[in-house]
N, C-alpha and C positions, 0 to 999 in steps of 0.2 A: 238595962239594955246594953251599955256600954260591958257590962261584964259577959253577956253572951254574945257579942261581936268577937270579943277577944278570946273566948271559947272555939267558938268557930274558926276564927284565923287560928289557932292551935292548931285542932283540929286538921286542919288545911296543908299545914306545913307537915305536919306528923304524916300525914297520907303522900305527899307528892314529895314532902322533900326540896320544894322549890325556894323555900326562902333560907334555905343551906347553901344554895347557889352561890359563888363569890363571881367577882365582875373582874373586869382587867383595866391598868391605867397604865398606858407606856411611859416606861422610863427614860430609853434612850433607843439612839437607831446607829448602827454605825454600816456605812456603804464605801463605796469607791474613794470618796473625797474625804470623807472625814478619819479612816483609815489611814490614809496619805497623809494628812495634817498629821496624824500622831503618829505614825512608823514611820515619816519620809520616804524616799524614793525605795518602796519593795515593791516585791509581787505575793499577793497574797491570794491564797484559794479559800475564800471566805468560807463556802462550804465543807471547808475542812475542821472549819472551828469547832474546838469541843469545851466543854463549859464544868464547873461544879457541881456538884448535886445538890448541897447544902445553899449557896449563894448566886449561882451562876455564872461565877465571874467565869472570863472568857479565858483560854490558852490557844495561841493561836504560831504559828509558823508561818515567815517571809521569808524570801529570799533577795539580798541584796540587788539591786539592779546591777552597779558596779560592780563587787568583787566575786558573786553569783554565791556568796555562802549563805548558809541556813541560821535564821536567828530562830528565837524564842521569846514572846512575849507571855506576858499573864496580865490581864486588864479587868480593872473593878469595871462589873458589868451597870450601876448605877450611876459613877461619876463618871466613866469614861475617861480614867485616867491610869496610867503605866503601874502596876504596882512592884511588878520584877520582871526581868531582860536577860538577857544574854545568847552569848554563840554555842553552836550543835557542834558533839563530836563525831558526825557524819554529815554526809552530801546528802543524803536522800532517805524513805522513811515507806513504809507498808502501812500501816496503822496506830494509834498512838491510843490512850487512855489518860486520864485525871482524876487522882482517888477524889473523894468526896469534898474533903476539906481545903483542899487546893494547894495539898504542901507536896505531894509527891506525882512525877510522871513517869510510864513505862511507853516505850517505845519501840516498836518492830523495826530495826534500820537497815539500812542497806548502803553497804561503803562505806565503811564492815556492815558485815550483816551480821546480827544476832538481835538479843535485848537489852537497850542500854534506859537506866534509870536517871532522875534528876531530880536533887532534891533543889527546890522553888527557892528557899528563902537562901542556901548559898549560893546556888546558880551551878553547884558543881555533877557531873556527870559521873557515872560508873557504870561500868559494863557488869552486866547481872549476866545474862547466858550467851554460849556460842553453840553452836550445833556440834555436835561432834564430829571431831579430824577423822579422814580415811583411814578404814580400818577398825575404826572403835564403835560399839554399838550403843546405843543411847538415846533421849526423846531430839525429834528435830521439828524446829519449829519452821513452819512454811510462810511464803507472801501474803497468804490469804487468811492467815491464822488470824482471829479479834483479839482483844488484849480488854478485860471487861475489870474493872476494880469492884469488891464487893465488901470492902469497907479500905478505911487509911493507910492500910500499910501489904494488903494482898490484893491479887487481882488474878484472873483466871484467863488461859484460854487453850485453843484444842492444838494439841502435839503428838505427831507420830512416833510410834517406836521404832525403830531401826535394829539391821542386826548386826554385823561386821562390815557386811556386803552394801549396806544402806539400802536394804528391801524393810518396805513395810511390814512388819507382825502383828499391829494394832494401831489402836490409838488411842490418847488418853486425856480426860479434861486435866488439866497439870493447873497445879498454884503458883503463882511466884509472887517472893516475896520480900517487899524492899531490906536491904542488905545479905539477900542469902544468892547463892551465886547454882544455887540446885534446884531446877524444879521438882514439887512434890506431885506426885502422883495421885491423882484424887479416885478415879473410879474409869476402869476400862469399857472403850465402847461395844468391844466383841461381849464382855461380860454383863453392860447396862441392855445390851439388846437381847442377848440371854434371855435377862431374867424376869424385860419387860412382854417377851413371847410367850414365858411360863404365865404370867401373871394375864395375858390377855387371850390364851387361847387354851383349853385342854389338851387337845391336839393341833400340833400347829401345821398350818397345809404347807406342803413342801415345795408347791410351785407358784407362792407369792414371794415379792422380794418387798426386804424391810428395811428402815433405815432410821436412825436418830438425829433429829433436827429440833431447833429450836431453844438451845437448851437455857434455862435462865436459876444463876448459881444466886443464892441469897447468903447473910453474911455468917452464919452459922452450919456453913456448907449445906445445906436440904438444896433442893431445884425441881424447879416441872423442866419438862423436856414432854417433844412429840414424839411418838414410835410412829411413822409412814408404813403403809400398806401401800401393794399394787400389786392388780393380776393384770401379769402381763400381755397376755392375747386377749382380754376382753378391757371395756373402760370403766373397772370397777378397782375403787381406791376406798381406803377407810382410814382415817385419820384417829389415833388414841391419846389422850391427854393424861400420863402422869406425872405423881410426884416422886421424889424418893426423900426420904428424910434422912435425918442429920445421922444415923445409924445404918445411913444406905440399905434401908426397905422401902420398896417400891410401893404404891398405891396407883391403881386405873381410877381416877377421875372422871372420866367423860371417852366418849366416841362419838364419833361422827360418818357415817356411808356412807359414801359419796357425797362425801364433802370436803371442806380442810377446815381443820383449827390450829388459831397461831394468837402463843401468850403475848399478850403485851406486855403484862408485869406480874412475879410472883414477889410475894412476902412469905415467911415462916414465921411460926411461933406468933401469933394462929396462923395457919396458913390460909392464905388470900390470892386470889387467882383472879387477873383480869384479862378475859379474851375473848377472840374473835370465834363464832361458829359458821362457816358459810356454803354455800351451793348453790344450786343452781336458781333456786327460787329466795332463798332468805341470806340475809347478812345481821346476824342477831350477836350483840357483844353481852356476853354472860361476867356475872362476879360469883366467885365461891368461897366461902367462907363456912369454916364448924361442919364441913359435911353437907354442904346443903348450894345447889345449884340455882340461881334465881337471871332472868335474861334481864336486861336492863334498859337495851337501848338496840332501836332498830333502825341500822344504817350502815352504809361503808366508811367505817372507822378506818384510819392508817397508823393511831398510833395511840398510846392509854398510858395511864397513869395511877395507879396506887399513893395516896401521898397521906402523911403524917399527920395531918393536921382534919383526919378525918375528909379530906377531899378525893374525890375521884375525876379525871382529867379526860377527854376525850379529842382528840382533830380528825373531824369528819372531812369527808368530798360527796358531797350534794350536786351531780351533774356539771357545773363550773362553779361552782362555789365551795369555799375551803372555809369549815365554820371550826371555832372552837367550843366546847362544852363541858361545862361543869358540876359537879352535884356530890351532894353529899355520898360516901362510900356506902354500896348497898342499895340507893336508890336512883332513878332516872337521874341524868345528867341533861341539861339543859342548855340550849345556846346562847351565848353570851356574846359573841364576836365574830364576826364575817370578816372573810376577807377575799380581794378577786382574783390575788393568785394562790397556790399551797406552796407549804412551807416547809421542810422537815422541824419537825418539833420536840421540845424536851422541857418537861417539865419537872422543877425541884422537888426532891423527895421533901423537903419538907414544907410543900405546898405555897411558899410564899411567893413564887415566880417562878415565867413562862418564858419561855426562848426560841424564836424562830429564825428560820436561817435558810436562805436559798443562795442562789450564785452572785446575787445582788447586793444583798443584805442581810444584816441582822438587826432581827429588831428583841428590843427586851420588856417584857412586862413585868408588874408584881402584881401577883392577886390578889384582889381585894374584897374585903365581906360585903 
C-alpha cells in the first residue's frame, strides 16, 4: 500500500510539477531607518538599487546630505553589512549596471558625461568611453542608453552612429568591455531589421512601419529581440519574436496579431525563452525550449525568471494583489507568496534569491526547496 501511495505522489509531481516548487524565507529588509543606521546622513533613491546576479548583494548610490557628493556602496545583501565604499568620479549618473559577481560597475555619467568603470574591491575609477569631440564621427552613447552586463567582464548597450556632423546613420548594440576604452560593434539595427523583414515576410508591405525592441543579449552573444509591426491608418499591429544566434542567423520564433510579446528572459546553448503573449482577451506566459513552444501560466505576469538551478520565477498582479511564483522550468509555476503592494523584482540567475524593491524598501529572500 505504502508503495502505491508513493507511486502516485510520483506520479503527481511528474504531472504538475508542483512539489519542484521552492518557498521563500526573508533574510533581511532594508528601508528609510535602517539605511540611515548604516550610510548615516545620505539621500538615497532606494529604487535605484541594483543587485548581483549570482548573490544579490546590493550596490547602491547616496549622496551626502552635507557635501552633496556621490558615494558608492556595495552591501552583503544577507548580513546587511558594508562590504566596500567609496567616492564617484562624477556628480550625477543616467544608468548604471553590476556584472554578475559583483567585482565590476559601468556607468552612464553625466558631469562628465561618457562611461566610467569601477573595479569594487580597489574602489578605483576609470573612464572607458567618451562620445566623440565635434567634428569626429563615431558611436555616441545617449541618456537613455541601458548598460546590461552579460557576464564579468562585458556588458552591452545601444549606441548611435554619428558622422562628422553628429547626424545619425544607424545604430548599433555595442559591447563594452572592462579595461578596453573602444566600443565593439555587435550587429547593426538598420541591418538586424533587414534581415528580420526577409526572414518574416516574402514580400514586405511597404506601408507598415517596423521597429526592434526588446532586445535580450546572452553571454555568448546569440539574443531574442522583438520586430514591431504597425499599420498605420488602421489598429492592426503584429508583434514577432526572434532569435538570432551566436553566428548572427536570425530564427522567427513566434508571432503574435494583434497582440504584443515581450521576453522576460532569454538563455542560449539550449536556447530558452521566457515570455509574455497578450491581447486583448489572454495574457498567457509561454517557455520555449528545443524548438518547441508550451504556455505555462495564465495571468498578468510583469516580470520572469529563467534560473540555473532548474527553477522558473514569476511576479504576478492579480487585480491588487502582487503574488510571486515559482515552478519547476517548463512546468506551471505556482504561488508561493502574496504581497499587498508590487514590487519591482529580480530574481538570481542562480536561483537561490529573490529581491524586491519599491521606493520604500528593499526586501531580500532566499529560495528555498
Amino acid at each position: 500500500m505504502k508503495k502505491y501511495l508513493m507511486c502516485l505522489m510520483a506520479a503527481f509531481v511528474f504531472l504538475t510539477g508542483i512539489a519542484c516548487a521552492a518557498g521563500l524565507k526573508e533574510e533581511k529588509t532594508f528601508d528609510e531607518k535602517s539605511l540611515k543606521a548604516l550610510l548615516g546622513d545620505k539621500v538615497v533613491a532606494v529604487d535605484m538599487t541594483k543587485f548581483t546576479d549570482i548573490d544579490c548583494n546590493l550596490f547602491i548610490f547616496a549622496r551626502d546630505n552635507k557635501t552633496r557628493k556621490l558615494e558608492w556602496y556595495y552591501i552583503n545583501s544577507s548580513t546587511g553589512k558594508i562590504i566596500s565604499k567609496g567616492n564617484c568620479s562624477f556628480r550625477a549618473f543616467n544608468d548604471y549596471a553590476v556584472s554578475p559577481d559583483g567585482s565590476k560597475v559601468m556607468v552612464s555619467t553625466r558631469y562628465p558625461s561618457g562611461i566610467s568603470g569601477l573595479d569594487v574591491k580597489s574602489g578605483n575609477w576609470s573612464k572607458m568611453y567618451s562620445n566623440p569631440a565635434e567634428g569626429k564621427p563615431g558611436l555616441g552613447i545617449l541618456s537613455i542608453s541601458p548598460l546590461v552586463f552579460i557576464n564579468n567582464t562585458t556588458a552591452f548597450s545601444l549606441m548611435d552612429k554619428w558622422d562628422k556632423e553628429h547626424f545619425v546613420t544607424d545604430s548599433f548594440i555595442a559591447l563594452l568591455i572592462t579595461g578596453s576604452t573602444s566600443p565593439q560593434e555587435l550587429v547593426s539595427f538598420k541591418e538586424l531589421k533587414k534581415n528580420a523583414l526577409a526572414a518574416a515576410f516574402d514580400k514586405v508591405p511597404g506601408n507598415w512601419k517596423f521597429m526592434i525592441d526588446y532586445i535580450r543579449l546572452f553571454d555568448d552573444k546569440s539574443m531574442a529581440f522583438i520586430l514591431k509591426s504597425k499599420y498605420p491608418s488602421q489598429a492592426k499591429f503584429t508583434d514577432y519574436l526572434f532569435t538570432m544566434d551566436e553566428n548572427q542567423k536570425l530564427h522567427l520564433i513566434d508571432k503574435n496579431e494583434n497582440g504584443r510579446i515581450f521576453p522576460f528572459d532569454y538563455n542560449g546553448n539550449p536556447v530558452r525563452i521566457l515570455y509574455s503573449r497578450t491581447n486583448s482577451k489572454t495574457n498567457d506566459i509561454c517557455y520555449y525550449i528545443n524548438g518547441k513552444k508550451e504556455t505555462i501560466f495564465t495571468g498578468k505576469a510583469i516580470a520572469g525568471r529563467i534560473m540555473d538551478n532548474n527553477l522558473t520565477g514569476l511576479a504576478v498582479i492579480d487585480g491588487k494583489s502582487f503574488s510571486i511564483c515559482l515552478g519547476a522550468s517548463g512546468s506551471k509555476p505556482v504561488k508561493v507568496q502574496s504581497f499587498k503592494e508590487p514590487y519591482s523584482t529580480g530574481f538570481s540567475k542562480t536561483g537561490n534569491k529573490l529581491v524586491l524593491v519599491n521606493q520604500k524598501e528593499i526586501r531580500v529572500f532566499r529560495i528555498v526547496p
